[in-house]
GULUMVO-466853 format. One record per residue: y, z, x of N, C-alpha, C in turn; residue in one letter. Coordinates in steps of 0.05 Angstrom, whole numbers, plus 5000, padded with zeros to 4 digits. Layout:
// GULUMVO-466853
nv/nw/nu/cav/caw/cau/cv/cw/cu/aa
Y/Z/X/Y/Z/X/Y/Z/X/A $
...
//
This chain:
// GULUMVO-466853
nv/nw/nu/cav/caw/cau/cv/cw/cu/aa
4895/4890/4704/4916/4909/4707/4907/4931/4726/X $
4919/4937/4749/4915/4955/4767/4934/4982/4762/X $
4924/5003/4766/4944/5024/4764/4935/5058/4777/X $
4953/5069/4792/4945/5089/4795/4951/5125/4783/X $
4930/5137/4785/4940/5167/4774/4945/5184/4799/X $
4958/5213/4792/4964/5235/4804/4961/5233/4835/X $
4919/5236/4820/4886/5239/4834/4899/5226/4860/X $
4908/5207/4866/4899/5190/4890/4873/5164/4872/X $
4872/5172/4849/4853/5143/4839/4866/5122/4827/X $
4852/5095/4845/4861/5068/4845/4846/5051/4814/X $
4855/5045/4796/4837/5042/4769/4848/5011/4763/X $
4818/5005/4756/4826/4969/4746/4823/4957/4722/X $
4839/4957/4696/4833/4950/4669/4827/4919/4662/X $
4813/4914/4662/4802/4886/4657/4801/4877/4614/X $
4827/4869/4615/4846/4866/4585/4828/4836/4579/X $
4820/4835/4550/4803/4809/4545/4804/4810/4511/X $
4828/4802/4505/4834/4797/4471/4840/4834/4465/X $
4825/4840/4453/4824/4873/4439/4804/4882/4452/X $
4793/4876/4468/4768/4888/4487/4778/4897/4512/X $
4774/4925/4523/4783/4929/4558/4759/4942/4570/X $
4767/4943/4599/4730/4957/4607/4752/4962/4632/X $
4742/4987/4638/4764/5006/4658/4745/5010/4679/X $
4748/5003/4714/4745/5009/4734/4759/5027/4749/X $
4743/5043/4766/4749/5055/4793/4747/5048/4807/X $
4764/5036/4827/4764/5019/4850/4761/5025/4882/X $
4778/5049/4875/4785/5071/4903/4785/5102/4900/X $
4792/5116/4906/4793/5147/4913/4802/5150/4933/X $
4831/5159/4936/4843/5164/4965/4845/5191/4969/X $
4843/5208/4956/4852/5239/4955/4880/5245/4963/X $
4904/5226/4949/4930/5231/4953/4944/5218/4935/X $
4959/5226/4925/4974/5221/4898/4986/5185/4917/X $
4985/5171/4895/4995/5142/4911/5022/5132/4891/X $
5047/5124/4904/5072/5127/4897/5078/5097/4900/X $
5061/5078/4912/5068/5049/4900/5045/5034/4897/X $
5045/5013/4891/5021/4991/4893/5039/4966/4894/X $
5033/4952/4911/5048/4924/4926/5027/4906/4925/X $
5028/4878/4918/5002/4861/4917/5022/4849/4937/X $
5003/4828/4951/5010/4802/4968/5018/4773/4958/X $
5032/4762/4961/5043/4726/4946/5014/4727/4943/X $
4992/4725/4950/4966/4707/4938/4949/4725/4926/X $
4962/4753/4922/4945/4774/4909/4911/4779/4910/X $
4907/4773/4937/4882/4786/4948/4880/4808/4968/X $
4906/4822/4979/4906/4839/4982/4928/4869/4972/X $
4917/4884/4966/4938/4895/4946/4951/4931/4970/X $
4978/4937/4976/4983/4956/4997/4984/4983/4976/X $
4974/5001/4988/4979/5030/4960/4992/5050/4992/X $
5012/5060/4974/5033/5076/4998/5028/5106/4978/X $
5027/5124/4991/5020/5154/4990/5040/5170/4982/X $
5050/5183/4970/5067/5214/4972/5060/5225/4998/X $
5046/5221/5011/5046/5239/5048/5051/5219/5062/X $
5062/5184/5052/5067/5161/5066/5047/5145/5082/X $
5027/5155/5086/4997/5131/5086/4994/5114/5070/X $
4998/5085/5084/4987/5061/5073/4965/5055/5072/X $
4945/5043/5056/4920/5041/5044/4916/4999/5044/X $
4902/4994/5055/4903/4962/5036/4870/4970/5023/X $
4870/4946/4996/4852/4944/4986/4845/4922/4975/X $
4815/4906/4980/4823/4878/4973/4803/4874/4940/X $
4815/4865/4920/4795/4863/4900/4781/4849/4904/X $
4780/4828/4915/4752/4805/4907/4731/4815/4928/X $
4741/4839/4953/4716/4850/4958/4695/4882/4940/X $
4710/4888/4927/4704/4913/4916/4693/4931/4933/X $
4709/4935/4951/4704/4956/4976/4714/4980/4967/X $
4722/4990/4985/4744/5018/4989/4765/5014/5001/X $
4783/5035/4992/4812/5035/5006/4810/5034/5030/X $
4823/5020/5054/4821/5020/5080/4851/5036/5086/X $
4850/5057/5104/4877/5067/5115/4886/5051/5137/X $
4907/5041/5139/4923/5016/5150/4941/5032/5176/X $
4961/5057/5157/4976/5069/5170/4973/5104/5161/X $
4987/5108/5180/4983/5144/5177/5007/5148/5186/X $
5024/5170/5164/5050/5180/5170/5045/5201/5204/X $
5069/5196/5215/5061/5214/5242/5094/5228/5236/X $
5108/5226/5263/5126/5248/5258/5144/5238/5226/X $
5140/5210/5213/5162/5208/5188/5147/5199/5174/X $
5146/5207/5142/5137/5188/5122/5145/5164/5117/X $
5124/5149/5116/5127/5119/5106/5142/5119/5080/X $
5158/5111/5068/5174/5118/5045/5164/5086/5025/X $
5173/5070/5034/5160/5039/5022/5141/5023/5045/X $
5128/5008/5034/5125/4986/5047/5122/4952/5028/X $
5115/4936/5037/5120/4911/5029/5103/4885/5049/X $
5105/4870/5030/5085/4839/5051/5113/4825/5064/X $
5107/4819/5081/5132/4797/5102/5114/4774/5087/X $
5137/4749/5080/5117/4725/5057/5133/4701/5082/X $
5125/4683/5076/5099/4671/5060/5077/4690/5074/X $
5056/4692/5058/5025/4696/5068/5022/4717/5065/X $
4998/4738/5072/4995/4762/5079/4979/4773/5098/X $
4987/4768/5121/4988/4783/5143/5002/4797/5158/X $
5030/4799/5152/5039/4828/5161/5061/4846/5134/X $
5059/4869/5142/5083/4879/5124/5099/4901/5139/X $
5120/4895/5123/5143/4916/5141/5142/4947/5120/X $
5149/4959/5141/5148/4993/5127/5167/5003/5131/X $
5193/5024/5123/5211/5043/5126/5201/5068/5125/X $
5212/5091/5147/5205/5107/5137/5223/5125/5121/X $
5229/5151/5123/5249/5170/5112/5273/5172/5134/X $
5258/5178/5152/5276/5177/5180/5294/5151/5182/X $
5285/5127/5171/5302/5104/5177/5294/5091/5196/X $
5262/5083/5204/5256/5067/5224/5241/5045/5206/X $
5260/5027/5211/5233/5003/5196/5214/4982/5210/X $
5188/4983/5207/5168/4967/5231/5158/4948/5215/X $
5142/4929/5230/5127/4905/5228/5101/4914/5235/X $
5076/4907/5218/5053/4914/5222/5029/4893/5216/X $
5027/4880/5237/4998/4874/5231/4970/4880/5224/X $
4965/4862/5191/4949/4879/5164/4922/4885/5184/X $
4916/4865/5198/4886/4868/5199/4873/4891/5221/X $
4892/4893/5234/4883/4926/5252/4902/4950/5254/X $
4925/4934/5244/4952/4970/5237/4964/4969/5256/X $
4967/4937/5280/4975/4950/5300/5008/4939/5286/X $
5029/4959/5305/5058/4958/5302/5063/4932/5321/X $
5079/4923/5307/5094/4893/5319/5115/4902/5330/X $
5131/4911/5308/5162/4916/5315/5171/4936/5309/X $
5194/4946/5313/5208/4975/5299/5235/4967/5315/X $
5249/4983/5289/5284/4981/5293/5293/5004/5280/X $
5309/5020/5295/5311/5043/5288/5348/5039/5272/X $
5343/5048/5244/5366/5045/5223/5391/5064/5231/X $
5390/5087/5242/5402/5104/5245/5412/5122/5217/X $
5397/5119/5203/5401/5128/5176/5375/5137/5160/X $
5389/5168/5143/5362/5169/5128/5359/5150/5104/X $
5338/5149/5097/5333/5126/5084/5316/5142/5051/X $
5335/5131/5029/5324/5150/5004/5316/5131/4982/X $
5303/5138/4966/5287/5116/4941/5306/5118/4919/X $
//
């Protein structure tokens, strides 16, 4: 069970009958407002209250990697484009939604909604 607090901390409950044993996985220093896993759930996307995307992969027990950084609009959601996980699409507040390739952040695509866009 993955889950996050307030903190910006990413926490991993490892549930086994009546027994749990609780990890810290990440530390982003920003309150995180989703967690999105991938169809094959090895990589997991954490999206920010300041709209920075984060990926984080469990079976490496690394750190949060920042993917994306809000610039003039917050990232509001993001999501995996499936099958697979290598890219995901993002919206922002502004109403621009892009295509992003996971493994260096670069932008694929963008289409501008003409609309604000609300949760």
């Amino acid at each position: 069970l993955y889950f996050s607090a307030q903190e910006g901390i990413l926490f991993f409950y490892h549930i086994k009958g009546l027994q749990y044993e609780m990890k810290i996985c990440a530390h982003i220093l920003q309150p995180i407002s989703s967690l999105i896993f991938s169809p094959d759930y090895t990589v997991l996307l954490l999206v920010t209250d300041q709209g920075t995307v984060y990926t984080y992969k469990p079976a490496l027990n690394g750190e949060a990697v920042k993917l994306l950084d809000a610039c003039s609009s917050c990232f509001l959601a993001a999501d995996f484009l499936t099958p697979g996980n290598k890219y995901c699409v993002s919206v922002t507040i502004s109403g621009e939604a892009q295509v992003w390739f996971l493994e260096d952040g670069t932008c694929l695509s963008k289409l501008n909604l003409d609309i604000e866009v609300h949760v």
